[in-house]
C-alpha positions in Angstrom: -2.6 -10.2 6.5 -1.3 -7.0 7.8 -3.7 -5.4 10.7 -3.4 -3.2 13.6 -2.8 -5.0 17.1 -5.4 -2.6 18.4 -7.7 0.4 17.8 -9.0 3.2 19.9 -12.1 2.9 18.2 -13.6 0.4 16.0 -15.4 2.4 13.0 -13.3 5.7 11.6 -15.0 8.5 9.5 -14.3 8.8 5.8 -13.3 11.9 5.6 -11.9 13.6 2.2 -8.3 12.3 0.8 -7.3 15.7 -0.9 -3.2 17.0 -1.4 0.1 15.3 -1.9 1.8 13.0 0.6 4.1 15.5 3.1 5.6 11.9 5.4 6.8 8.8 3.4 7.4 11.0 0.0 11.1 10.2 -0.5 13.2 7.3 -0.4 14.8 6.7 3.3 16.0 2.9 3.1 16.2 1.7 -0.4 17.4 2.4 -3.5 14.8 1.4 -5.8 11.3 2.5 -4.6 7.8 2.3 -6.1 5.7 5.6 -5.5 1.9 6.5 -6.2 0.8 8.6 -8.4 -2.5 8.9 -7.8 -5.0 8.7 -4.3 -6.6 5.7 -3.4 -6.9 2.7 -0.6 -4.9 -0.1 -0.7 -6.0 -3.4 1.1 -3.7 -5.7 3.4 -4.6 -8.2 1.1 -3.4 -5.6 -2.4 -0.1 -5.3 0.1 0.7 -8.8 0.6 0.2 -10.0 -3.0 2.3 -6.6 -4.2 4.9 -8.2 -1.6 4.9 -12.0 -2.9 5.4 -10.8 -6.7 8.2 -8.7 -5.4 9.6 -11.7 -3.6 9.5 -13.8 -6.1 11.1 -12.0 -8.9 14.3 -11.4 -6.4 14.8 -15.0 -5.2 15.8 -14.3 -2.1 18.1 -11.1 -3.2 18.0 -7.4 -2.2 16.5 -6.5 0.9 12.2 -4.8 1.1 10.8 -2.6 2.8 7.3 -2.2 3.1 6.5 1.4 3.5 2.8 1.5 3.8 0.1 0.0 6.7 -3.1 -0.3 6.7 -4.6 1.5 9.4 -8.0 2.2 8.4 -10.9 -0.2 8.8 -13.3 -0.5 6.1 -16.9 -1.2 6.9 -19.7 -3.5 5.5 -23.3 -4.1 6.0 -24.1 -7.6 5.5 -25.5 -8.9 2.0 -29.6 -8.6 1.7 -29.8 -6.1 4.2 -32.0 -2.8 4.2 -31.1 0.7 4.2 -30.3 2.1 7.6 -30.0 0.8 11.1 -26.3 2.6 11.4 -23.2 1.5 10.0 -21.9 -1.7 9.0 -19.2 -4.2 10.6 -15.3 -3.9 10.6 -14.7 -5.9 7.6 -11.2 -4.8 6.6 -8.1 -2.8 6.8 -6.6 -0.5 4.3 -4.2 1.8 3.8 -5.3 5.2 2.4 -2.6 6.5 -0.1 -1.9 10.3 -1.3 0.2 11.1 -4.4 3.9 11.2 -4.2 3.8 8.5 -1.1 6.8 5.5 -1.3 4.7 2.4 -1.0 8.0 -0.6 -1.5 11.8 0.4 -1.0 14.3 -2.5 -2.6 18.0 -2.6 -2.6 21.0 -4.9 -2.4 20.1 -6.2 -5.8 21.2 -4.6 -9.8 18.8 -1.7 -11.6 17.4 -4.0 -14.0 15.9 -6.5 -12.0 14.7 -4.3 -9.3 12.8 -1.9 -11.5 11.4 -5.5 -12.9 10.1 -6.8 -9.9 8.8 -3.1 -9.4 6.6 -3.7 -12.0 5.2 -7.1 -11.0 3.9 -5.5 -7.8 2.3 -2.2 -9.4 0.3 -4.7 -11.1 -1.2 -6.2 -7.7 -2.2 -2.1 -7.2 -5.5 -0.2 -7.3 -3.4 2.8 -7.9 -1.0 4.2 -11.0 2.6 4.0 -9.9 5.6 4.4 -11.0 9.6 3.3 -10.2 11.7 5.7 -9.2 15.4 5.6 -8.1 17.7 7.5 -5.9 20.3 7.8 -8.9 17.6 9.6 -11.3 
């Protein structure tokens, strides 16, 4: 699972997710890419699943790049536990996504199958993508 090595601090603020993606909004490494249309977290654990359905629809072809990382710890109170008394524990990490951001970059493989496995991994997603190209 994909985490930070360390943190300043522990617990983050939620804050508001508004606007379009201004870094990571165009393909840099790729040639097939997969990019969000709509705002939303992703987990480490959306990420790796996305990445294992991508994997294995290229057997071992084309090259991915992973283009998101998730950053931002999500917190939980433990289960039968009463309002109050501060904020819950660390429990995991997600990535918080804007519109318009790249999330997978795939090349060295043809159109067809790379849209394909494109696909397969928006299905592991909270969020509506789509597949996009640097030909189109």
């Amino acid at each position: 699972m994909l985490m930070p090595k360390r943190t300043k601090y522990r617990k983050q603020q939620r804050g508001r997710m508004k606007g379009t993606a201004a870094k990571g909004a165009a393909i840099a490494f790729g040639e097939y890419a997969l990019k969000t249309l709509e705002a939303g977290k992703i987990s480490s654990r959306q990420i790796e699943s996305a990445r294992i359905a991508i994997t294995r629809k290229v057997r071992r072809g084309g090259k991915l790049w992973i283009r998101i990382f998730p950053d931002y710890p999500e917190t939980k109170k433990p289960a039968e536990t009463r309002m109050g008394k501060g904020k819950g524990n660390p429990d995991s990490w997600v990535a918080r996504i804007k519109p318009g951001k790249i999330l997978f970059e795939i090349s060295g493989i043809d159109g067809d199958l790379a849209k394909e496995a494109l696909k397969s991994a928006s299905h592991k997603l909270p969020v509506k993508t789509k597949v996009v190209s640097i030909h189109s």
